[in-house]
N, C-alpha and C positions, 0 to 999 in steps of 0.2 A: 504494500500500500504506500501510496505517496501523498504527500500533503504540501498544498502551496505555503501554506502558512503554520509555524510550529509556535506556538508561545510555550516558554519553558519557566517556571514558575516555582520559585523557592521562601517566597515569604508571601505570608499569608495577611499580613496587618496594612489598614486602611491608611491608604488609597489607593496602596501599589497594586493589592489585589481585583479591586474595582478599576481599577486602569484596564487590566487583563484582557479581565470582562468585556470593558466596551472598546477594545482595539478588535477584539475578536470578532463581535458582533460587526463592527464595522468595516471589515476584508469580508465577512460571509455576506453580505448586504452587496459588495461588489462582485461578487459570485465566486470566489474565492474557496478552495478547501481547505479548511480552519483545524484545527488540532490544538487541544490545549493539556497541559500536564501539568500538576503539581506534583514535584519531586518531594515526597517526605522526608526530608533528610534533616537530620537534629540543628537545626541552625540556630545559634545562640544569638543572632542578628534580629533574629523574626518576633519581634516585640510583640506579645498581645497582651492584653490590661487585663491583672488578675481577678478570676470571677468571682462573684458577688453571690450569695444564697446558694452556696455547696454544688454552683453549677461547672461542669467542669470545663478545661479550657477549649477554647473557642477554633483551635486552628483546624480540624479538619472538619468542622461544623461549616466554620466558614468558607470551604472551598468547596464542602457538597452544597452550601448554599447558592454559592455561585454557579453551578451548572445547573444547579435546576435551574437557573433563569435562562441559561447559556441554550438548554434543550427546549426553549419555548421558542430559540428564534432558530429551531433546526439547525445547531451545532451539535452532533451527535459524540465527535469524538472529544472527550471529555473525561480523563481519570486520573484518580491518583495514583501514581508510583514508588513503589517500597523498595529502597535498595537493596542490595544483596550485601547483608552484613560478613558475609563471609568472607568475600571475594574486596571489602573494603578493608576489614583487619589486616588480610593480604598483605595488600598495598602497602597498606599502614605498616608493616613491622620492617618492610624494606627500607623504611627511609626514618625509623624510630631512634636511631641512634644520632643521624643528624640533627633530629629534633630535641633529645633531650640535653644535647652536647650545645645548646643557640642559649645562650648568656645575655644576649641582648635584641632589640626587634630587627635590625641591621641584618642578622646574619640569619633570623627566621625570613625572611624576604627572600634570600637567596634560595632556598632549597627549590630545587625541580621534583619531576615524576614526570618520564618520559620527554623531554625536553620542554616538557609546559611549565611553566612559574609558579606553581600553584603556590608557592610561599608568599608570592607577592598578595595575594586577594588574603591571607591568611592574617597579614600585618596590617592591612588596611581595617580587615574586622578589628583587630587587636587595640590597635590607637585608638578606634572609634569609642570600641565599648569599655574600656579601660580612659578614655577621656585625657588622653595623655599620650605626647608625640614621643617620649621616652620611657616610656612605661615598665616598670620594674613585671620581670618574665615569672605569670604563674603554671608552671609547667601542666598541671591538669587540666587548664581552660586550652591552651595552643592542641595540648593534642588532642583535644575535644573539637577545635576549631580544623585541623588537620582531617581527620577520620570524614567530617563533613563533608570539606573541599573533595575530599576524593570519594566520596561516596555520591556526589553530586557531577565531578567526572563521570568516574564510571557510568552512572544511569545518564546522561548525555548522549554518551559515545552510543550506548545502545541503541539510545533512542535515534541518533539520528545514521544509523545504521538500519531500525526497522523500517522510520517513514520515509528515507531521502530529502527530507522538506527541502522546498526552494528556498525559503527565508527563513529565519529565525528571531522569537522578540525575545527579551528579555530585561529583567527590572536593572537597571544602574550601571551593573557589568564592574563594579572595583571591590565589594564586598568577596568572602570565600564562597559563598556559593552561590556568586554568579561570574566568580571570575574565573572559572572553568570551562563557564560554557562561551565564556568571550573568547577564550583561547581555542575549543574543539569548533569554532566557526570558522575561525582563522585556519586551524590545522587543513580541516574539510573542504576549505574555499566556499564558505557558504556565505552569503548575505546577512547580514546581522541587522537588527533595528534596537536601540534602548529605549525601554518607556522611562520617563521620571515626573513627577508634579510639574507643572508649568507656571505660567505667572501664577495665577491666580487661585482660588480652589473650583470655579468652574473648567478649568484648565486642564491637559496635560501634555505632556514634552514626549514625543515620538521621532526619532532620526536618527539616521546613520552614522550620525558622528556620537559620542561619547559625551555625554554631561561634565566629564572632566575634561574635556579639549576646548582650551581656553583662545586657542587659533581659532579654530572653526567655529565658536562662540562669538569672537569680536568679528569673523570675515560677515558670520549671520546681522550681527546688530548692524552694519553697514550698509546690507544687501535691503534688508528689512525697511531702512531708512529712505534709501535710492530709490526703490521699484514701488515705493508703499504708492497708493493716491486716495487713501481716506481723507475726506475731509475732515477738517481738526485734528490734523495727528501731532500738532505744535501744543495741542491743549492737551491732547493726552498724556503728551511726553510728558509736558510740566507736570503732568496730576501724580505725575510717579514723585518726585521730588517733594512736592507742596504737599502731598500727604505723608512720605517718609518723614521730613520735618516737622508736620506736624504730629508724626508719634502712629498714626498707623501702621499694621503691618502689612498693608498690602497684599492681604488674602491670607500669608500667612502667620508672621510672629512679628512682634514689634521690641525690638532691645530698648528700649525708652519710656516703654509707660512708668516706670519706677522713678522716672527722674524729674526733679523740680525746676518746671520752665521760668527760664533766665538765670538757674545759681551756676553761678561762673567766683573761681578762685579771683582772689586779689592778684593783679599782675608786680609782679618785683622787679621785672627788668626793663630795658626799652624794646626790646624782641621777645616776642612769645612765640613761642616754637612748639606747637602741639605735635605728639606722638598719638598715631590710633592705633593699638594692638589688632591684629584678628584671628579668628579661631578658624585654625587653620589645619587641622589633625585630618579630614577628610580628601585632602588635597595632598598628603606624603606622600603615601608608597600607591599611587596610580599610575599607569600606562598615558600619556598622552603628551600633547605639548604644553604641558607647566614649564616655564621655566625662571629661574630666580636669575636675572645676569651678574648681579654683583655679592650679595652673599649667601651662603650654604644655605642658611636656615632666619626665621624671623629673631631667633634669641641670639645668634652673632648679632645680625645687624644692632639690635638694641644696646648690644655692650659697645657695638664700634661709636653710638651716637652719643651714650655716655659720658665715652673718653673724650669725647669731639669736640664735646658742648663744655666741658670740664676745664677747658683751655681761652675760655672765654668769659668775656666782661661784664656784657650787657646784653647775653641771650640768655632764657631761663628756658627750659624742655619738659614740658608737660607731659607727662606720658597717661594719654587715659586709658584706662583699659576695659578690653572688651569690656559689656556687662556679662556675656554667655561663658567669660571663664568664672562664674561660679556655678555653672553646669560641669565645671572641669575636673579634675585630678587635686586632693586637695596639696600635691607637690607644685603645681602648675599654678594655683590658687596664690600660692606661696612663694614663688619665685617673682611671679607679676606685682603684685600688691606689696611687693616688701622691695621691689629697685629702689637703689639711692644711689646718689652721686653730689657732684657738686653742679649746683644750678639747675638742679633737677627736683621737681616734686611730682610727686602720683598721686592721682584719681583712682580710687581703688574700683576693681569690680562690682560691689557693693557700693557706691558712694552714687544720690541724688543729683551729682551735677548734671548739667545739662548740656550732653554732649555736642548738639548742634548750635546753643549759644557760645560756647566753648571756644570753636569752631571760628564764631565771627568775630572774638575776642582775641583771636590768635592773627600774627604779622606772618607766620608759614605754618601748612597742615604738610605733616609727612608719614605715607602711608608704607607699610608694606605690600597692603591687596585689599584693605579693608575698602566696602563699596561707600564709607561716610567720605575717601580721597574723593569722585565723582561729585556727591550729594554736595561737599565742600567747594570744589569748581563750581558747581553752578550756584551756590552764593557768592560767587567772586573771588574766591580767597585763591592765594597761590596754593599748587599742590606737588609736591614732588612725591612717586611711587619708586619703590626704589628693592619691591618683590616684581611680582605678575598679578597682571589685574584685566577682568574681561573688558575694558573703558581704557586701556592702551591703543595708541593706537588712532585716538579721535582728537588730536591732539589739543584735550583738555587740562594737560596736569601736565608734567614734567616725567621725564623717562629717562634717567642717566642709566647708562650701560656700563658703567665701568665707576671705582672707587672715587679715581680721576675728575669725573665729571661729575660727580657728585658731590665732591670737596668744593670743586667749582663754583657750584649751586650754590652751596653753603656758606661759601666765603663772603658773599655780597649780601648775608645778613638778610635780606630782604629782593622778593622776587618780582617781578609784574604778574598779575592774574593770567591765564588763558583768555581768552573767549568763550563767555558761560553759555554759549548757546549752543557750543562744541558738544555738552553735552546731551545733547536731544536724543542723539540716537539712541545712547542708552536707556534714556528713560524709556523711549518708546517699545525697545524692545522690549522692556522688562514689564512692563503692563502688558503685553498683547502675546511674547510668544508661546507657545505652544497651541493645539487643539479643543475645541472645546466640546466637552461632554454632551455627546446627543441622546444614548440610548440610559447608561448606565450610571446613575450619580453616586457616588461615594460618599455623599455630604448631607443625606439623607437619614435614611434609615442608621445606615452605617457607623455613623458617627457618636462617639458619649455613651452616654449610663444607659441608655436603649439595647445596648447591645450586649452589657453585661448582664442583663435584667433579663433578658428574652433568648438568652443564649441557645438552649434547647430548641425553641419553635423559627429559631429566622428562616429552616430551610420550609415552612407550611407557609410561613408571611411572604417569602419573595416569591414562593410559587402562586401563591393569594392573590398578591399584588400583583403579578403577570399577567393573571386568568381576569381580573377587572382588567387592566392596558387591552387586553385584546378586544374583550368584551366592549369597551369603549371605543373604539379605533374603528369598531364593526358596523356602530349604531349612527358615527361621524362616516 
């Protein structure tokens, strides 16, 4: 049997799973043979919110839920997949000694299995769910996380040995089990697709390029801006801005609401020189074009500004830091929140200030990637980026490529602004890309205390709710 379209599905928690759904639904609408798989594989990535009234957990509820819906619009092939724990132990004791021999995440990244990298999606889980880009190694969780990746290989390779599929989706593609199947696409020469959330929560992001391909991300915002011909896409763009600012999150999280509009520190020098941290753990160990041109990591950089600004009379260096590292490591929590130097004061994680007053209270904003460099451009402010940032590029901010040119920047105390309307394109992209949900909403039903409440009956309710859709569709 052969199938044009495979979605290959390794976590089950909202929205990624309700994406599935309606990409699937939407190739069989274009007369397409659809195939959809949940691979059961132990994935400690696959978040679902612990149940409520002794109901038990939600993950394979939720994916029989899902095809009941999936078998009302005549997608028949539809199942879940139990690896063969045998044949994954296997695997696993060949390369057990490499693993328990990795001291640090550095050299868990390295390890292969058949020339695939399966270490690398192993360390991206790792930083993620350990919240920390150096994460102290707990040997029980890695080979937990190991056993998956390759138990998520192996039921891949089978699968696309049974169907042949033309294409293949799948969620994110830098997590462990889905970076196996990024790799058996590429092995097989097969067409791959990522889904991921899009702007919005009506939204989602479906293309062949990688959510972490920061090239193909800025060539899109460019492309997007050029060919766009909506009318008002000047007011849209802005709305992304004038709502970031003011504290929205734009469909999805807002770092800000915690913060008290206009407390801004007293300035002590005649330059103020703001530093914005970003949380950055999700962007290490991925495949794509990231690239940092001047230093290794965001925590050099910060030491080299330190010393930098240390040598100096009348600049003081703010460093605010993220809000979201107190979602972090509480090593990470502790290294940020506690910088000193001379001429130097922090904003802690926790602290009210208000990071976009901040911002206009500062003579230079310097980012490493954070999107407040952009948000800071179009209030006027100079910006120097001096990591990677998907807003390079639109020649809004400043872009030294070398130590060099960055000293340079530096030395003249004080920059001219860009051109704030450089940054339009971003804005625009960032409200409007991805797809929007036609058949299957995730933001319904799906969402909150509903789902832990009703755990047992969601697959009688979606099939409920389907048989009324039809029922209505019939009478219209």
């Amino acid at each position: 049997m052969t199938v044009d379209i495979l979605l290959i599905e390794t976590f089950a928690y909202c929205p990624h799973l309700e994406t599935s759904g309606e990409i699937a639904i939407k190739f069989k609408k274009n007369d397409l043979e659809v195939g959809i798989v949940f691979i059961d594989v132990d994935n400690p990535d696959d978040y679902i919110p612990k149940p409520k009234f002794l109901i038990p957990r939600s993950r394979q509820n939720r994916v029989k839920a899902l095809f009941g819906v999936l078998k009302g619009y005549n997608i028949e092939n539809c199942w879940i997949e139990i690896p063969d724990e045998s044949l994954t132990n296997l695997l696993f004791e060949k390369i057990r000694n490499q693993i328990d021999s990795c001291n640090d995440i550095r050299s868990i990244k390295e390890i292969k299995i058949h020339d695939l990298n399966i270490g690398l999606g192993v360390a991206s889980s790792y930083v993620s769910y350990m919240k920390d880009p150096e994460p102290y190694i707990n040997k029980e969780l890695i080979q937990r996380y190991f056993k998956s990746a390759i138990a998520t290989y192996l039921t891949t390779e089978k699968l696309i040995k049974r169907f042949s599929p033309r294409k293949i989706i799948t969620y994110n593609g830098r997590f462990a089990c889905s970076k196996p199947i990024v790799d058996l696409c590429k092995k097989y020469s097969i067409p791959l697709l990522y889904h991921e959330r899009g702007a919005t929560k009506e939204r989602y992001y479906l293309s062949d390029n990688s959510p972490h391909d920061f090239k193909a991300i800025r060539t899109s915002i460019k492309e997007m801006w050029e060919l766009s011909e909506v009318q008002g896409k000047d007011e849209i763009a802005e709305s992304y801005f004038l709502r970031k600012i003011k504290g929205e999150g734009i469909g999805w999280v807002s770092f800000t609401e915690n913060q008290l509009k206009g407390m801004v520190p007293e300035k002590s020098k005649k330059y103020r020189w703001t530093y914005y941290s970003s949380s950055d753990d999700e962007f290490i160990y991925v495949e794509g074009s990231i690239e940092h041109p001047i230093f290794k990591s965001q925590i050099e950089a910060i030491h080299w500004l330190i010393d930098y600004v240390a040598k100096l009379n009348d600049v003081e260096l703010v460093i605010r830091v993220h809000p979201y590292k107190e979602q972090k490591s509480q090593r990470l929590r502790d290294f940020w929140n506690n910088l000193c130097g001379k001429n130097v004061s922090v904003v802690p994680s926790y602290s009210p200030v208000d990071s976009y007053a901040l911002a206009k209270n500062s003579d230079l904003i310097i980012v490493y990637g954070s999107t407040i460099g952009v948000e800071a451009a179009y209030l006027g402010k100079p910006v120097i980026v001096i990591g990677d940032a998907t807003y390079r590029e639109l020649d809004c901010v400043y872009e030294p490529s070398s130590l060099e040119e960055l000293s340079g920047y530096l030395s003249l105390k004080f920059l001219n602004p860009k051109n704030s309307k450089n940054v339009m394109p971003f804005g625009y992209y960032y409200m409007t890309y991805g797809e929007l949900f036609s058949y299957y909403k995730p933001y319904s039903l799906f969402h909150g205390k509903f789902v832990d409440k009703y755990l047992l009956y969601e697959n009688q309710i979606f099939s409920r709710l389907h048989e009324l859709k039809l029922n209505l569709s019939q009478l219209t």
